[in-house]
C-alpha positions, -999 to 999 in steps of 0.1 A, spaced: 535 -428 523 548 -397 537 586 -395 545 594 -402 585 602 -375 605 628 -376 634 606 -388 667 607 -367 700 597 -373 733 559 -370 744 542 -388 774 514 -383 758 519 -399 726 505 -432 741 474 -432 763 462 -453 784 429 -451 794 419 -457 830 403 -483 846 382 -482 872 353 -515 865 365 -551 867 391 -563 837 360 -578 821 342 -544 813 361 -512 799 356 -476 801 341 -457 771 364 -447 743 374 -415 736 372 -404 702 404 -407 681 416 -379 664 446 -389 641 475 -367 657 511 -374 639 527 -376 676 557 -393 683 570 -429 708 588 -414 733 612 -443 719 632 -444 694 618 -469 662 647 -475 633 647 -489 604 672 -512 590 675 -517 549 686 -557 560 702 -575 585 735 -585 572 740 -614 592 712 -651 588 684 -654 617 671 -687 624 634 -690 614 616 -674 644 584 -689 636 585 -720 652 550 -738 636 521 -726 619 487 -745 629 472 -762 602 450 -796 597 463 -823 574 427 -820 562 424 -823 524 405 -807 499 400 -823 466 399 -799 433 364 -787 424 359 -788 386 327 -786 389 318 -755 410 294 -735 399 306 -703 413 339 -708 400 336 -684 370 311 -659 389 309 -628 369 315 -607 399 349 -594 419 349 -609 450 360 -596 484 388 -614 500 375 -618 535 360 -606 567 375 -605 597 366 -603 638 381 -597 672 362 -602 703 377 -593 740 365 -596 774 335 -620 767 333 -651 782 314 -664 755 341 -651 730 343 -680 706 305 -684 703 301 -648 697 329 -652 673 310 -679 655 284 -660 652 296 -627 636 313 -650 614 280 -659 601 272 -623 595 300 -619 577 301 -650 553 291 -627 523 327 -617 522 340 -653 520 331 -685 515 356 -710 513 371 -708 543 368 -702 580 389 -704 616 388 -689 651 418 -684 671 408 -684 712 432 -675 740 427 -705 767 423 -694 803 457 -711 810 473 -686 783 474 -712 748 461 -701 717 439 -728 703 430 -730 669 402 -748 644 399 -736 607 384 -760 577 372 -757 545 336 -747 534 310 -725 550 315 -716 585 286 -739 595 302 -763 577 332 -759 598 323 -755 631 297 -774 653 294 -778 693 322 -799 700 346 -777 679 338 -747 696 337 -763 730 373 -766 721 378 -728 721 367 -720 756 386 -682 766 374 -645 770 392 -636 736 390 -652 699 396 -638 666 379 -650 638 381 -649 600 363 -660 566 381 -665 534 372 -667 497 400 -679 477 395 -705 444 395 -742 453 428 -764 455 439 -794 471 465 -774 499 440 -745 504 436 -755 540 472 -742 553 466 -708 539 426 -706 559 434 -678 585 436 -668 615 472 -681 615 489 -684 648 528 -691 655 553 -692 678 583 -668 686 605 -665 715 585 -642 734 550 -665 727 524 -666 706 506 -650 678 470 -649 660 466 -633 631 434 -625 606 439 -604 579 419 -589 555 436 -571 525 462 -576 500 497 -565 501 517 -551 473 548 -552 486 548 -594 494 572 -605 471 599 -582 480 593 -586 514 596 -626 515 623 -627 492 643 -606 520 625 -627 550 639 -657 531 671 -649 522 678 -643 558 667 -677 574 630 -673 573 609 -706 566 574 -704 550 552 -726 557 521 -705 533 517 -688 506 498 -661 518 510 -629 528 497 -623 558 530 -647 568 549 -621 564 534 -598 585 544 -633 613 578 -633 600 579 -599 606 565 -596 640 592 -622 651 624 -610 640 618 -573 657 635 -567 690 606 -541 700 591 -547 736 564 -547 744 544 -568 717 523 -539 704 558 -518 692 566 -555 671 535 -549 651 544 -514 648 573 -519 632 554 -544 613 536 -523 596 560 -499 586 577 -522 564 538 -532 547 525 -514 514 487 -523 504 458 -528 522 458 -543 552 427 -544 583 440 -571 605 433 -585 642 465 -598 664 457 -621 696 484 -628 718 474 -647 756 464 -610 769 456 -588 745 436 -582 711 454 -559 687 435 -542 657 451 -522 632 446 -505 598 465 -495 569 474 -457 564 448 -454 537 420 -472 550 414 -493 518 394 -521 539 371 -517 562 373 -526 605 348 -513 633 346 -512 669 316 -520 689 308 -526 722 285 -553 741 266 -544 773 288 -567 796 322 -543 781 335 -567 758 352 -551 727 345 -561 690 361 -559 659 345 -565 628 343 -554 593 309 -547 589 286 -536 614 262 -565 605 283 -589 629 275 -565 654 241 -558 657 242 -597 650 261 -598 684 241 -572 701 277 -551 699 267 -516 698 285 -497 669 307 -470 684 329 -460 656 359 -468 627 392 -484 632 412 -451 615 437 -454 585 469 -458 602 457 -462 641 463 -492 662 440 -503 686 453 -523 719 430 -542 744 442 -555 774 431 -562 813 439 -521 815 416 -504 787 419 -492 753 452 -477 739 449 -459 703 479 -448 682 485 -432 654 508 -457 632 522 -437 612 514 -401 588 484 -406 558 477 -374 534 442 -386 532 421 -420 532 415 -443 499 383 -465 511 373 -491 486 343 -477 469 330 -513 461 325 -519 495 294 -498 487 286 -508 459 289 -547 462 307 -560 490 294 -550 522 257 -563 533 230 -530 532 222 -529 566 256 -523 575 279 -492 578 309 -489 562 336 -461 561 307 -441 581 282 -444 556 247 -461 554 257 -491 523 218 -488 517 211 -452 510 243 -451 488 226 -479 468 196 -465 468 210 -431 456 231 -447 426 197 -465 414 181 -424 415 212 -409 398 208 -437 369 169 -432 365 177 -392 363 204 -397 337 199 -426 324 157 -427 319 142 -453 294 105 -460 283 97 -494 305 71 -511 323 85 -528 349 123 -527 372 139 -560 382 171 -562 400 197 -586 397 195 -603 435 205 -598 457 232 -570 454 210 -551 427 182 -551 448 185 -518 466 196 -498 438 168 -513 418 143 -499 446 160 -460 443 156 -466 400 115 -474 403 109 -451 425 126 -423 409 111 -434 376 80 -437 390 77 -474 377 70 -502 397 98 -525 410 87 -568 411 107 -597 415 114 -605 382 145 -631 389 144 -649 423 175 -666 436 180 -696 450 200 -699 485 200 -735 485 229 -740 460 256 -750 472 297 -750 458 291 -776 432 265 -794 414 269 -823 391 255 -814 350 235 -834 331 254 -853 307 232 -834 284 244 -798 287 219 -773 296 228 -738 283 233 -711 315 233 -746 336 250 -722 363 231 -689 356 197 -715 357 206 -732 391 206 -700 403 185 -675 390 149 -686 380 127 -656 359 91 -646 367 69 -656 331 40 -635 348 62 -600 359 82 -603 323 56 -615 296 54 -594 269 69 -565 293 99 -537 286 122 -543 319 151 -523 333 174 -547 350 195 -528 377 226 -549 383 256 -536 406 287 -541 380 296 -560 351 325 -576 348 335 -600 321 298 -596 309 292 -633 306 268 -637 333 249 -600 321 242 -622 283 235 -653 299 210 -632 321 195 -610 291 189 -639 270 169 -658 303 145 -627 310 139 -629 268 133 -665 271 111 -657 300 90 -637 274 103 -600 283 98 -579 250 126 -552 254 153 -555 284 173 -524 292 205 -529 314 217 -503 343 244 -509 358 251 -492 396 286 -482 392 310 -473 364 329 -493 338 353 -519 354 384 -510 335 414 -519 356 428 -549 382 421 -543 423 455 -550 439 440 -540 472 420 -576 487 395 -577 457 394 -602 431 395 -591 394 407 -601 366 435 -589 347 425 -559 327 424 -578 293 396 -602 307 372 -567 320 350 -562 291 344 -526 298 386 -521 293 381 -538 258 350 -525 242 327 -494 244 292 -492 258 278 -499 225 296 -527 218 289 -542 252 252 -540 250 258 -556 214 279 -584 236 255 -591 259 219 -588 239 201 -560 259 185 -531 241 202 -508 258 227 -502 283 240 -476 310 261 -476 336 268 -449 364 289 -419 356 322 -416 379 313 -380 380 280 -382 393 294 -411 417 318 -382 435 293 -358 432 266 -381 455 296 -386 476 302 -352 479 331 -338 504 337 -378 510 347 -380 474 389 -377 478 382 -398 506 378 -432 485 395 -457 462 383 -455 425 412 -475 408 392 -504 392 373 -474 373 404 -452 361 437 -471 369 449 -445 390 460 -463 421 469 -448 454 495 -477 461 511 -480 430 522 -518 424 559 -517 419 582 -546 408 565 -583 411 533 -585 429 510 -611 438 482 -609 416 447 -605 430 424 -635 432 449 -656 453 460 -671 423 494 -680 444 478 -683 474 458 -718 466 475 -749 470 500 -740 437 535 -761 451 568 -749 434 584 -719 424 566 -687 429 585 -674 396 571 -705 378 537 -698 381 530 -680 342 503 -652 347 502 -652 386 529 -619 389 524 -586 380 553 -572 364 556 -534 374 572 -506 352 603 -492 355 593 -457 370 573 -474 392 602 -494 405 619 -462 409 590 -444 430 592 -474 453 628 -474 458 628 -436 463 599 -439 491 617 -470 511 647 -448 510 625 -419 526 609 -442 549 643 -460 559 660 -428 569 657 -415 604 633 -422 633 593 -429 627 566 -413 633 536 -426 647 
């Protein structure tokens, strides 16, 4: 992040829009255009207090629910990286936690173990219900009649199973001296460790092991009024990615990291009422027309009075998660102001130009093959069946015969088509390989099935490095494509041949958007370097592990010495002087 430079005066640093419509209904939003323009107040930083705080957050809602350890989920060694979460913020709607619900639904491809709403009461409470499972597993009538309010934030969590998984489900809500906080956050902060050990070491209590804590812990000890300046100074201190939703008793707060890793919208519903989301799907789910992105490094405010927008603080240029368009996000959504199905559809042409095989039939991988699969035929000129058809009616676990069944998982799921395969040469588009254990266990079903030759393309390039960013990937030694060549990974897996999609011809489809995203997990070159002890990605901490942090083996990244050395030379930049924001 850029160094701060001193602040100045300017009225017209902070806008507020006016209103001239009942509280429930808001004027049109102007577009944002990220200005580095400065409080006309004065924001410090301090390297640490020198004198113990009480803990300022005084509880953290959580059920005494339990959740017994899994060993027998089925999705528990998906071949796949997995997106953290989704998050959602809904304002002036007096349906707020319904609508909440709802988009939640949407949005449960990007989580599935977990999901809450947070809904400010009309007498000014913050009420709470988050569980375990699916989010219709969680909520029914009476638990959203509990939730009754204009405003509600909502979120939906994957994580891996454990028995105290429930007190790190979001959206987490506290108390501090000046009230009450919600919070939903979806990202993955680099900085966490470093962070807590500080919070802790000057009276702070944890009652998680997640980090969107700190980001709480943070909120309370600052002496900014109002609240909006708290988070402010919040996220100053916070290095990652980070797309998160605040709710206090009168306001909604939406705000994004400098680089824009994760993605967050706004849309708006015909009766006024603001929505946050971060995919479009949960709007047009919500009949929330899409207006535009929450920009890296702006913060969004929603009160009674409008729509405020600042810029948070200075960003050379975004780093959006490319995955998101490869496998994350849903196709008929829009993410980082791009259609997810054309991109798909473009990476399946790219591979059928550069990558062209003699075959008689294209299957996808469903469901997130699917669309690049479609751009492959059709630029191949080869017809594209349903060669594997899912099942949607498996749920987290399933008990095995006491006779194993090879691919028992893989089977449960994935079923082949005898009469599109028989005695056929197939190209199976998948979006990524990761491990390449599913990819063999696949190959050797379709050959089962009868297929005589099966050719594997793969939508994106080699996986080769870690996300630290809110995506869950193995450590690099576990990614097959950091350990062997393309060669020796076709070999590994059984396919006749293999190809995946060039990075090159990835940036050149992307065009002048190109700089604009996140390619780490493809070259190792990250935008955020990782610097001293991070949490690993996956939640490995974050999952019901009691103890020690520093005596969990394999959950901590160990940074490098230079890199250690950049991040002390960049706090020391940002710690000098006033802010910009």
């Amino acid at each position: 992040m850029a160094a701060a430079s001193p602040a100045t005066p300017a009225a017209a640093s902070v806008a507020r829009l006016s209103v001239d419509k009942p509280s429930s209904t808001f004027p049109k939003h102007r577009s944002f255009k990220p200005q580095h323009k400065t409080f006309p107040f004065t924001l410090t930083h301090k390297s640490r207090p020198t004198t113990a705080v009480k803990n300022p957050i005084s509880d953290v809602i959580s059920s005494t629910e339990s959740y017994p350890d899994d060993q027998n989920s089925i999705f528990d060694n998906d071949d796949k990286p997995r997106e953290e979460c989704g998050v959602v913020g809904i304002y002036g709607d007096p349906e707020a936690s319904r609508l909440c619900y709802l988009a939640l639904h949407a949005l449960q491809h990007r989580g599935q173990e977990g999901a809450g709403i947070v809904a400010a009461t009309p007498d000014g409470i913050l009420k709470s219900v988050t569980g375990v499972g699916l989010v219709s597993e969680v909520f029914n009538q009476s638990k959203l009649d509990q939730l009754p309010g204009d405003n509600a934030i909502g979120h939906v969590r994957y994580s891996t199973a454990g028995q105290s998984m429930l007190k790190n489900v979001q959206p987490f809500v506290a108390g501090y001296r000046f009230g009450r906080v919600g919070v939903a956050h979806n990202g993955n902060l680099v900085n966490y460790q470093t962070l807590r050990a500080e919070l802790e070491e000057n009276g702070s209590i944890f009652g998680t092991s997640s980090d969107t804590e700190v980001v709480l812990h943070l909120i309370a000890i600052s002496k900014h009024r109002p609240f909006f300046l708290r988070i402010v100074e919040a996220c100053e201190k916070l290095k990652g990615a980070y797309s998160m939703v605040f709710l206090t008793e009168d306001k909604l707060v939406a705000v994004r990291d400098p680089f824009g890793f994760r993605p967050l919208v706004m849309g708006r519903r015909s009766n006024g009422a603001i929505v946050f989301a971060s995919e479009t799907c949960a709007l047009d789910l919500i009949e929330a027309t899409y207006e535009r992105e929450v920009n890296p490094g702006e913060v969004l405010i929603i009160d009674k009075d409008g729509v405020q927008s600042l810029c948070l603080m200075q960003h050379p240029e975004p780093k959006s998660c490319i995955f998101e368009h490869i496998y994350f996000s849903l196709p008929n959504s829009v993410v980082f102001g791009k259609s997810v199905y054309e991109s798909r559809r473009k990476f399946g042409e790219i591979l059928a130009t550069e990558s062209p095989v003699e075959c008689d039939v294209v299957i996808a991988v469903p469901d997130s093959g699917v669309v690049a699969a479609i751009g492959y035929a059709n630029k191949a000129g080869v017809p594209f069946q349903q060669g594997l058809i899912r099942s949607h009616y498996v749920g987290r676990t399933f008990i095995e015969p006491s006779q194993r069944i090879r691919d028992f998982g893989v089977k449960l799921k994935l079923s082949p088509v005898r009469a599109v395969l028989e005695g056929k040469r197939i190209v199976v588009v998948d979006d990524s390989i990761v491990r390449g254990t599913t990819s063999s266990k696949i190959v050797r079903l379709l050959k089962e099935a009868g297929a005589k030759e099966v050719h594997m393309r793969i939508a994106s390039p080699p996986i080769i490095a870690s996300c630290y960013y809110g995506v869950d990937t193995p450590n690099s030694e576990e990614l097959i494509s950091n350990r062997m060549s393309v060669e020796e990974i076709k070999d590994f897996i059984g396919c006749d041949s293999l190809a995946f999609l060039k990075i090159d011809s990835l940036k050149k489809m992307l065009a002048s958007d190109s700089p604009n995203f996140c390619y780490a997990c493809f070259s190792g070159n990250y935008p955020v370097l990782p610097s001293g002890i991070v949490k690993r990605v996956g939640d490995f901490v974050d999952d019901g592990l009691i103890g020690s942090i520093d005596s969990i083996d394999g959950g901590w990244l160990q940074g490098s010495k230079e890199q250690k050395r950049e991040d002390l030379d960049v706090n020391h930049e940002e710690h000098d002087g006033k802010v910009i924001v």
